[in-house]
C-alpha positions in Angstrom: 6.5 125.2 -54.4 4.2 125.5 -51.6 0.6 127.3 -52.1 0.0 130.9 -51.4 -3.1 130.6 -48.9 -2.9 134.2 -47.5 -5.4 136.9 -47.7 -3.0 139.1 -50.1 -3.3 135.8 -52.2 -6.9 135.4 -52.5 -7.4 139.0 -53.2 -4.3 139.2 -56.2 -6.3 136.0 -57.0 -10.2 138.0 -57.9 -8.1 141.1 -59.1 -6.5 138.7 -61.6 -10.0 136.9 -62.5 -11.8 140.4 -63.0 -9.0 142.7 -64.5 -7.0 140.6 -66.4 -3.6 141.7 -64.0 -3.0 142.7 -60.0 -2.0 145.5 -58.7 1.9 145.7 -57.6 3.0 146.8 -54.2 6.3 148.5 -53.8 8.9 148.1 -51.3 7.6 150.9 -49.1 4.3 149.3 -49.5 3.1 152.5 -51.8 1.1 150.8 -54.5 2.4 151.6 -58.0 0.2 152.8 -61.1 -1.4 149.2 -62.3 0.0 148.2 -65.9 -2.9 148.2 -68.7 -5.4 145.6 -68.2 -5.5 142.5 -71.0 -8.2 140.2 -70.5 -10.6 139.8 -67.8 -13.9 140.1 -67.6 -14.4 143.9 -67.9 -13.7 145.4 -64.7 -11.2 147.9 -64.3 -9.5 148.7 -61.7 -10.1 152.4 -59.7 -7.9 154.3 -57.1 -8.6 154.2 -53.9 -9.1 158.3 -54.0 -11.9 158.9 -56.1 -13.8 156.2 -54.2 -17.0 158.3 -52.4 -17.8 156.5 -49.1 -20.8 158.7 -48.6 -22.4 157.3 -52.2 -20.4 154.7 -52.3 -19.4 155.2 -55.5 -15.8 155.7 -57.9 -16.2 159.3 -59.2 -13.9 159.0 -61.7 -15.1 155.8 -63.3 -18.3 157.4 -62.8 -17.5 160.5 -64.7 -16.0 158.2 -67.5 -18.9 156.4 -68.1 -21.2 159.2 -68.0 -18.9 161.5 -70.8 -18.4 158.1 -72.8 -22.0 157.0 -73.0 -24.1 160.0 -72.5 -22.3 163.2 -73.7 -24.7 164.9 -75.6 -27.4 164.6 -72.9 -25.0 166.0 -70.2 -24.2 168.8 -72.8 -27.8 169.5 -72.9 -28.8 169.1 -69.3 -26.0 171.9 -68.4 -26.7 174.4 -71.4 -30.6 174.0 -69.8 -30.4 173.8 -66.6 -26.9 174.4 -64.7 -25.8 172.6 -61.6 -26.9 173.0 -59.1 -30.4 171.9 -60.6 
């Protein structure tokens, strides 16, 4: 079996290594919802959508985090002092 040495390879490749799995391509090249990541080293993978260019930052992993690991101070930070702050 020959080797895959294209650059779809080396990037299913470090998807595989961080997440655990790769994202699957369809036929009309529309990518498909990932299946649940096993393994890896902690990284999840993020939709291209709720990636911010400007802040360069995923919003929704963002948001995650931030209700996950900090609730109670974002509760208190909005009952004190409302956006925009």
């Amino acid at each position: 079996m020959p080797s895959q040495t294209t650059e779809a390879a080396l990037e299913a490749c470090i998807e595989r290594a961080l997440t655990g799995g790769v994202t699957v391509a369809a036929k009309e090249a529309v990518l498909q919802e990932p299946t649940p990541d096993y393994g890896g080293n902690g990284w999840k993978r993020g939709k291209p959508g709720d990636f911010n260019a400007e802040f360069a930052v995923d919003e929704a992993m963002l948001w995650q985090f931030l209700e996950g690991t900090q609730a109670l101070r974002w509760v208190n930070r909005l009952l004190y002092c409302p956006l925009p702050c």
